[in-house]
C-alpha positions, 0 to 999 in steps of 0.5 A: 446534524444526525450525520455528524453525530452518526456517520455511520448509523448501521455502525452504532445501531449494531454496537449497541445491540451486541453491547446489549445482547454481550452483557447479559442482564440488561442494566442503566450502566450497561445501556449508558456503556452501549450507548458511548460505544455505539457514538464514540466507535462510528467517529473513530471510524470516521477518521480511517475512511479511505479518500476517494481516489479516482483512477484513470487511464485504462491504457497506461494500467494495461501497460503497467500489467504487462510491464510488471508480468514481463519484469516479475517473471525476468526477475524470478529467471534471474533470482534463479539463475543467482541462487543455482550459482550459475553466474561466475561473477562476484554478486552485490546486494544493497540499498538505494535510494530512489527520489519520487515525484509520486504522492498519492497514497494509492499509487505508493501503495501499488508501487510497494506492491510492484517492488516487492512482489518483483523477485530481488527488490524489497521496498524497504522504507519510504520518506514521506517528507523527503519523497525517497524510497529506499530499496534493496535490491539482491543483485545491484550493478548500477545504482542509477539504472535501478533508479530510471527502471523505478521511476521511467517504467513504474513512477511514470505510468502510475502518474498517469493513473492517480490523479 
């Protein structure tokens, strides 16, 4: 029941007490306001708690490290190279759309991180419907070898870490 009313009790006791000490002279009005957003606030807060979200397989994030260390600095040799204007033939930037089996909101967020982070790729948009992540990609020669990169060397591993 006080759980209920109070998820989080430090919460509504520091809101009040700082509506209080805010306001200055103290009156029934100020008290009554301070009271609303110390009850109101802590549901609110409520709703933005994350889910709890177990983690497993130690080896496969061990492997998703050195595969993200190795691609990120293979990316920023090849990003190099293209900008330098060393490679001679005609460069094709564009958007693909990769179909992911991943729905954890962790694992998304982690593939996000991976995608950008990785010189030449940009998360651009992710469908939640639909499971489709579009992509851009600085340097695009095959539509599908992006694909089974995202989902053999990425997707695959982070399935393996959430659950």
């Amino acid at each position: 029941m006080i759980r209920a009313l109070l998820p989080h009790p430090l919460l509504a006791l520091g809101l009040f007490a700082s509506w209080l000490v805010l306001s200055g002279p103290i009156s029934a009005g100020d008290v009554l306001v301070a009271l609303i957003a110390a009850l109101a606030i802590p549901q609110v807060m409520r709703r933005l708690e994350p889910d709890r979200s177990g983690v497993r397989s130690p080896g496969a994030i061990l492997r998703l490290a050195g595969y993200v260390a190795v691609d990120v600095v293979r990316s920023n040799y090849a990003v190099a190279i293209i900008i330098m204007g060393r490679r001679r033939r005609q460069r094709v930037s564009g958007f693909i759309h990769v179909p992911l089996d991943l729905r954890n909101r962790y694992g998304l967020a982690v593939l996000a991180i991976i995608v950008t982070s990785t010189p030449g790729t940009l998360w651009v948009q992710y469908d939640r419907p639909s499971g489709r992540l579009l992509l851009h990609v600085l340097d695009l020669v095959e539509e599908q070898d992006w694909i089974d990169l995202i989902k053999g060397r990425y997707e695959r591993l982070l399935l393996e870490i959430f659950p």
